[in-house]
C-alpha positions as CSV (number, residue, x, y, z in Angstrom):
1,X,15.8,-0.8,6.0
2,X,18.0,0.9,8.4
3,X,21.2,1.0,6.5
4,X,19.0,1.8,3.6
5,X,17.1,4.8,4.8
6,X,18.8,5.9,8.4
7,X,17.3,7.8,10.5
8,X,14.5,8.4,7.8
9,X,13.5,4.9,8.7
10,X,10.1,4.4,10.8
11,X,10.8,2.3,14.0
12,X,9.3,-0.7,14.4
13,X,6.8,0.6,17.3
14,X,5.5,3.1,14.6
15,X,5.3,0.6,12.2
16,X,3.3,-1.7,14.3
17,X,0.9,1.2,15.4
18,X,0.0,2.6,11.7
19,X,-1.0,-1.6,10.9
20,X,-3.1,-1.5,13.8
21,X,-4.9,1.8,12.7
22,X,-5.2,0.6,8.7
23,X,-6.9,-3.1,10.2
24,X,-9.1,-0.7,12.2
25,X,-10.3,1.3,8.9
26,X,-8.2,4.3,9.0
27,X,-7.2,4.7,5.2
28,X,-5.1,8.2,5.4
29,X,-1.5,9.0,6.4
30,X,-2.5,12.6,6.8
31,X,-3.4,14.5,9.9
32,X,-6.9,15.3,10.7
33,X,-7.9,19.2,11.3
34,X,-7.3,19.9,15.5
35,X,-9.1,22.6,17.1
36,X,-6.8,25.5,17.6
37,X,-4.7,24.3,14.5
38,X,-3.4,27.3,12.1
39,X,-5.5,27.3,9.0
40,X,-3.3,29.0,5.9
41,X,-5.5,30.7,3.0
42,X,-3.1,31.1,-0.2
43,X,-5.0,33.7,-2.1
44,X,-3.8,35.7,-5.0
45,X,-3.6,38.9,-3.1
46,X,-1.6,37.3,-0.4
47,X,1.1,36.2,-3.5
48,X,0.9,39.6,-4.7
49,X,1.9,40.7,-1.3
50,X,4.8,38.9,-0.6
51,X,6.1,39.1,-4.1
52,X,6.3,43.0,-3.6
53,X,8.3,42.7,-0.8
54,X,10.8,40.2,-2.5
55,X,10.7,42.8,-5.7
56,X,11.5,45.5,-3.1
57,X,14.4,43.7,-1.1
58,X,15.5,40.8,-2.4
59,X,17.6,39.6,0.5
60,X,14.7,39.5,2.6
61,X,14.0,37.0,4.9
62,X,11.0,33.9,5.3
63,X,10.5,35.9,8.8
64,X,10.9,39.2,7.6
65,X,7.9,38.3,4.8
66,X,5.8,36.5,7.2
67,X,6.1,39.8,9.5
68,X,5.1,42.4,6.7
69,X,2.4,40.1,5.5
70,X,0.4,40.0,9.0
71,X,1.1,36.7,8.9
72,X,2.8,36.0,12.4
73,X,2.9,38.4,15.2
74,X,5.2,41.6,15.2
């Protein structure tokens, strides 16, 4: 699997600790909610939002949206 996938490839402790959690009754590959975890609202104002600012500079920036939108800190 190695050659095959690189360094995509799960190791084998990984391997051996996702077997132990599905024989224990853990059926999901996804992470559970944390406390203190970000929780991201897509809404249809929020796509309105950052579309204007692509329709108003269109060499903008992921950061530069995210810091018009209020969505990380200034």
């Amino acid at each position: 699997m190695k050659v095959q996938y690189g360094d995509a490839c799960l190791s084998l402790q990984q391997v051996y600790k996702w077997t132990r959690k599905f024989m224990n009754g853990i059926s999901s590959v996804t992470d559970c909610p944390r406390p203190g975890q970000v929780y991201q609202v897509v809404t249809p104002e929020g796509i309105a939002a950052v579309e204007a600012i692509v329709k108003e500079n269109r060499p903008v920036t992921v950061k530069e949206i995210a810091r018009s939108a209020d969505y990380i800190e200034k």
